[in-house]
C-alpha positions in Angstrom: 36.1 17.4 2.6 36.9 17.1 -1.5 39.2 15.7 -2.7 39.6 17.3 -5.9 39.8 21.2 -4.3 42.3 22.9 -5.9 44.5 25.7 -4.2 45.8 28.8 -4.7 49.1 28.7 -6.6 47.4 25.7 -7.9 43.8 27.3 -7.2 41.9 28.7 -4.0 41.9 28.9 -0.5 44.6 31.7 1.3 48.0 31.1 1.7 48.9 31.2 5.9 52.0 33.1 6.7 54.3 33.2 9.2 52.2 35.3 11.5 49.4 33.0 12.0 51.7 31.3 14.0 53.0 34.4 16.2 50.0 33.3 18.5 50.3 30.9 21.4 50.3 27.0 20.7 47.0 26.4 22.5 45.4 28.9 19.9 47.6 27.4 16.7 47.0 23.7 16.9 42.9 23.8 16.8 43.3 26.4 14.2 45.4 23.7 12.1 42.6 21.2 11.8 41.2 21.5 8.2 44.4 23.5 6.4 45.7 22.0 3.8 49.9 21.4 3.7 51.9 20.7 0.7 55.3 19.9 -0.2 56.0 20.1 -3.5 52.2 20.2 -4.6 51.8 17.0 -2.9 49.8 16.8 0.6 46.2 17.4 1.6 43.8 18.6 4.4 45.6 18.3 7.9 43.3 16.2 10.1 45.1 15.7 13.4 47.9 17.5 15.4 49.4 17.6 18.5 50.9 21.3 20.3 53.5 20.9 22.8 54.6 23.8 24.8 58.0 24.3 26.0 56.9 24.1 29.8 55.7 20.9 29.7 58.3 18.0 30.0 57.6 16.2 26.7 58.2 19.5 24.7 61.7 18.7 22.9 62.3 22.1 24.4 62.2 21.7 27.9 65.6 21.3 29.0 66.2 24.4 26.6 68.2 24.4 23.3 70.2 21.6 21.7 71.4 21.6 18.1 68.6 18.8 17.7 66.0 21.9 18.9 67.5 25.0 17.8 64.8 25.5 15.3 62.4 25.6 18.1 63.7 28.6 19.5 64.0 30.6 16.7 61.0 32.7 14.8 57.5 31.3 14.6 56.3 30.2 10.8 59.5 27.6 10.8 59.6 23.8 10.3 61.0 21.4 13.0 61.8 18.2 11.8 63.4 15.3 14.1 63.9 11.5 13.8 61.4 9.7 16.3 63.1 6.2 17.4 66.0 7.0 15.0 63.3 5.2 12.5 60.7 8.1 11.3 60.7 11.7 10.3 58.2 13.7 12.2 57.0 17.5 11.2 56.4 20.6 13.6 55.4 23.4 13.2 57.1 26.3 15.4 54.8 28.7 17.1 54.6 31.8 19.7 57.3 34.5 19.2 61.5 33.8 19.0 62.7 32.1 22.1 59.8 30.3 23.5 59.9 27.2 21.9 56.5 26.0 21.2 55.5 23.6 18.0 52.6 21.7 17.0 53.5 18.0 15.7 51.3 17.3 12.3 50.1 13.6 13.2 47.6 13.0 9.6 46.6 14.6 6.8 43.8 13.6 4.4 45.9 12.7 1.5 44.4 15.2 -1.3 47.3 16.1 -4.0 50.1 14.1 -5.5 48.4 10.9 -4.9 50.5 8.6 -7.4 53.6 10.3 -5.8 52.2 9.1 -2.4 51.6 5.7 -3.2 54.9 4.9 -4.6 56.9 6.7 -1.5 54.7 4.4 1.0 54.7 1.1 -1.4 50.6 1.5 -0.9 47.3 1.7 -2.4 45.0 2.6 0.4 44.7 6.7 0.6 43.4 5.9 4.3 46.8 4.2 5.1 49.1 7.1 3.3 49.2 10.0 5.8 47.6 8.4 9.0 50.4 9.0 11.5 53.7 11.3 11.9 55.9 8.7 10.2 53.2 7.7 7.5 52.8 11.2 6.6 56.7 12.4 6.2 57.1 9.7 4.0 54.0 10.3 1.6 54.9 14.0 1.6 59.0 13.4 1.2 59.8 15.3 4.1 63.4 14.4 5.8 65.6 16.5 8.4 66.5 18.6 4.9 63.5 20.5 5.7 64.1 21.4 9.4 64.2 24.9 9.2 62.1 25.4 6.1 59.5 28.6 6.1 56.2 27.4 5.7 55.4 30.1 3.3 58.0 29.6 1.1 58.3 26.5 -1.7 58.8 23.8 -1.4 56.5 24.4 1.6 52.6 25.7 1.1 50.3 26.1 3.9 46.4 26.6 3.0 43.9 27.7 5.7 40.7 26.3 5.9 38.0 27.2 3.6 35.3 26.7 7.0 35.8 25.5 10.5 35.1 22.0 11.4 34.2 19.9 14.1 37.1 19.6 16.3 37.7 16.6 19.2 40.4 17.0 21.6 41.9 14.2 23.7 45.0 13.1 25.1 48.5 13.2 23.2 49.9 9.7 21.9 53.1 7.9 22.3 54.8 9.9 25.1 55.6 9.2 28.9 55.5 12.4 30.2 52.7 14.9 31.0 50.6 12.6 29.5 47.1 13.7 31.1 46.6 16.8 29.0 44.4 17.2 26.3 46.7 18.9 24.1 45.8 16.5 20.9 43.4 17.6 18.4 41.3 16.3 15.4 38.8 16.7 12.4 35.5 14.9 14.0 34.4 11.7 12.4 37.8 11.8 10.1 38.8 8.2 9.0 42.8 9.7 8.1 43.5 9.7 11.9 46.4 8.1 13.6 44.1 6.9 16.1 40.6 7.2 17.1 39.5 9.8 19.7 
């Protein structure tokens, strides 16, 4: 994909709402693979994801509401943001309708916009390095837990869907202990911005 595209706002490409994500998790995540999220004109093309639905035991949700969670619960189009290891910031996006408790984890983006600003947040040069992983990616983009319950269609959030749809490999989710058999991870074919390979 370019790297110079330029957005809506900034330049083309249509601006999701909040109902794209009034649609179960399963139907969300896949559809992820090739927007482009910003925060604060900096982000690029989102190349890997992860859904996890709230009857599955490594869904945050599981166990029901927590004031960690409560985001979760509430109305699809909302950002979940949690510390992973009490070390790095991860991002979620909350789908399905008020109450069930369904998200998709953004695990890479192709780093795209706000390079320089990037680079200096990470303390590196390499754009394949920036974004590849939750952690990496929060970081690049600036995200903290001051986010958590952000709209995504609202500055400083801005979600872009894709301009076509891509090649999409799924595969099993990464760096949890439970329900770890299903395929519920999802990526941009061939992309060298992943976390991990497929």
């Amino acid at each position: 994909m370019a790297q110079n595209r330029t957005l809506n706002g900034h330049g083309a490409g249509k601006a999701l709402k909040r109902a794209f994500f009034a649609r179960s998790v399963h139907e969300v995540a896949p559809d992820l693979i090739g927007a482009t999220l910003l925060v604060d004109g900096v982000g690029g093309i989102i190349v890997e994801v992860e859904a996890y639905h709230h009857t599955e035991p490594a869904a945050h949700s599981f166990r029901g509401p927590t004031p960690r969670n409560a985001v979760m619960f509430g109305p699809p189009g909302f950002v979940y943001v949690y510390r992973s290891y009490g070390i790095h910031w991860c991002v979620n996006f909350v789908c399905e309708k008020p109450g069930s408790a369904s998200a998709v984890l953004i695990r890479a983006i192709e780093p795209t916009h706000g390079l320089a600003a990037m680079r200096r947040r990470r303390h590196l040069h390499d754009a394949r390095s920036l974004c590849s992983g939750p952690g990496k990616l929060t970081e690049a983009l600036g995200i903290t837990h001051k986010h958590n319950g952000l709209p995504l269609d609202v500055p400083p959030l801005a979600l872009f869907a894709r301009e076509s749809k891509p090649d999409i490999v799924a595969g099993v989710r990464i760096g949890i202990t439970k329900a770890v058999e299903l395929p519920w991870r999802y990526g941009l074919k061939g992309s060298k911005f992943l976390s991990k390979p497929f």
